[in-house]
N, C-alpha and C positions, 0 to 999 in steps of 0.2 A: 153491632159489630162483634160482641163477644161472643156469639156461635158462631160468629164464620172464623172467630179465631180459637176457639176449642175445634174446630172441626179442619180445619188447618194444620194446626199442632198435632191433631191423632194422624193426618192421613200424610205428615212430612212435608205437607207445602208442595205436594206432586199432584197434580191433576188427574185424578184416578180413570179419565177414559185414552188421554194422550201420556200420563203418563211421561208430561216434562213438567219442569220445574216451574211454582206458581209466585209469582213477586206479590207478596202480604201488602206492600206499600203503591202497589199501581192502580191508577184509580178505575173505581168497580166499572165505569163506562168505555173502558178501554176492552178489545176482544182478548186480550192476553190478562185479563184482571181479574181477580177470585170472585167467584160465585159457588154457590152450594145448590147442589144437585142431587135427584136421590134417583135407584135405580130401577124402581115401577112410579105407575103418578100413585097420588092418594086415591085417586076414585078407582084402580086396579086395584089396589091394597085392601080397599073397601069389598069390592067385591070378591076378595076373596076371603069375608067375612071376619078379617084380622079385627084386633081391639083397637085402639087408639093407641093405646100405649107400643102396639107390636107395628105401628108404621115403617117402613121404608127408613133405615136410618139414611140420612143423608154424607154427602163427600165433597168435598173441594173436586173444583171445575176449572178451568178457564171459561169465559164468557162464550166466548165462539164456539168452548164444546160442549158447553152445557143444552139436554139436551129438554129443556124445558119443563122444569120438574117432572119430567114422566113422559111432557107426552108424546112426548120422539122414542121411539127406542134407541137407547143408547148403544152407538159399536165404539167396540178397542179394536183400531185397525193394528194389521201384520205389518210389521217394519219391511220398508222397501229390500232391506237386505241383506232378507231371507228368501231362499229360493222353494215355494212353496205350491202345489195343485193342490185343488179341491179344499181350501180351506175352510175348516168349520169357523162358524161367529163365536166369537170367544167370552164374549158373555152369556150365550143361551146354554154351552157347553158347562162353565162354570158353577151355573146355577142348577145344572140338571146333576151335578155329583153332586154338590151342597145337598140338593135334595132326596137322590135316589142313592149317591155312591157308584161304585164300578166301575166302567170302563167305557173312553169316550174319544173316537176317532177323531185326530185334530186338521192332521196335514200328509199330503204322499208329497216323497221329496225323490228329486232324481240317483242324487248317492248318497252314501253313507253318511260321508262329511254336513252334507247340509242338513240331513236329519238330525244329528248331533248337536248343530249349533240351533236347529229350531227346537229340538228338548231343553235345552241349556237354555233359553229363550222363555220359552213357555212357562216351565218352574219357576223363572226369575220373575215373571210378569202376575202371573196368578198368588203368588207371595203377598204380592202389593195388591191386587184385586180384590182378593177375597182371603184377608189374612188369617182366619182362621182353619181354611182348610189346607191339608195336606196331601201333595199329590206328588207321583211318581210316574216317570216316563216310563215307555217302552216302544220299542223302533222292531218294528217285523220285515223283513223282507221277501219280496214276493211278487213276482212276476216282474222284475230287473225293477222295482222301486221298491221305497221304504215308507212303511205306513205307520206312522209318529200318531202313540197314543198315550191318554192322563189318565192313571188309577188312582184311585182313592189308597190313598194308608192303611 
């Protein structure tokens, strides 16, 4: 129990794929109850020739969204209450600036307004995703939509 409660404590007790609040005291066989989850399996990590030591850190889950230590890929779904086409997966996106940087198409929005609030959205969420990187919107418009994108810092 005390990795699931240092790994609790670092990630705010938020279930890092949903992204709602994790109850430390509900018990582990309930689908709403903390589990730790990491975001490749170990045998992807493996083959990608990492040490042991440079594993997959792991994150607080909820049960139900735990996506079995790896070997589901894990999705962070778009909140319903955002108005978005073409949505990119928001983890494969995250991970390809982690890795390469630059610039990375998220969402085309019909107006301005909801491109706005899906930037405002996106930063808020990638914060807590992937806390160490830094990223910046940018909304283009073009061809009567707006095409909502994440640059690296």
């Amino acid at each position: 129990m005390g990795q699931l409660q240092d790994v609790g404590e670092a990630d705010g007790w938020r279930c890092w794929l949903c992204d709602e609040p994790v109850d430390p005291d509900m018990s582990p066989n309930d689908p709403r109850g903390a589990s730790l989850d990491t975001r490749i399996s170990k045998g992807r990590a493996k083959k990608k020739k990492q040490e042991k030591g440079d594993m997959p850190t792991e994150r607080l889950a909820h049960k139900s969204c735990n996506s079995g230590k790896g070997s589901n890929d894990p999705v962070v779904p778009w909140p319903d209450h955002l108005i978005v086409v073409d949505p990119a997966p928001i983890i494969a996106a995250a991970e390809r600036l982690q890795r390469k940087g630059g610039r990375e198409a998220m969402a085309r929005c019909p107006t301005r307004e909801d491109a706005d609030a899906v930037a405002k959205w996106l930063v808020d969420r990638l914060s807590r995703l992937t806390p160490g990187l830094e990223v910046r919107t940018e909304i283009a418009s073009t061809g009567g939509q707006h095409l909502v994108s994440l640059r690296t810092s």
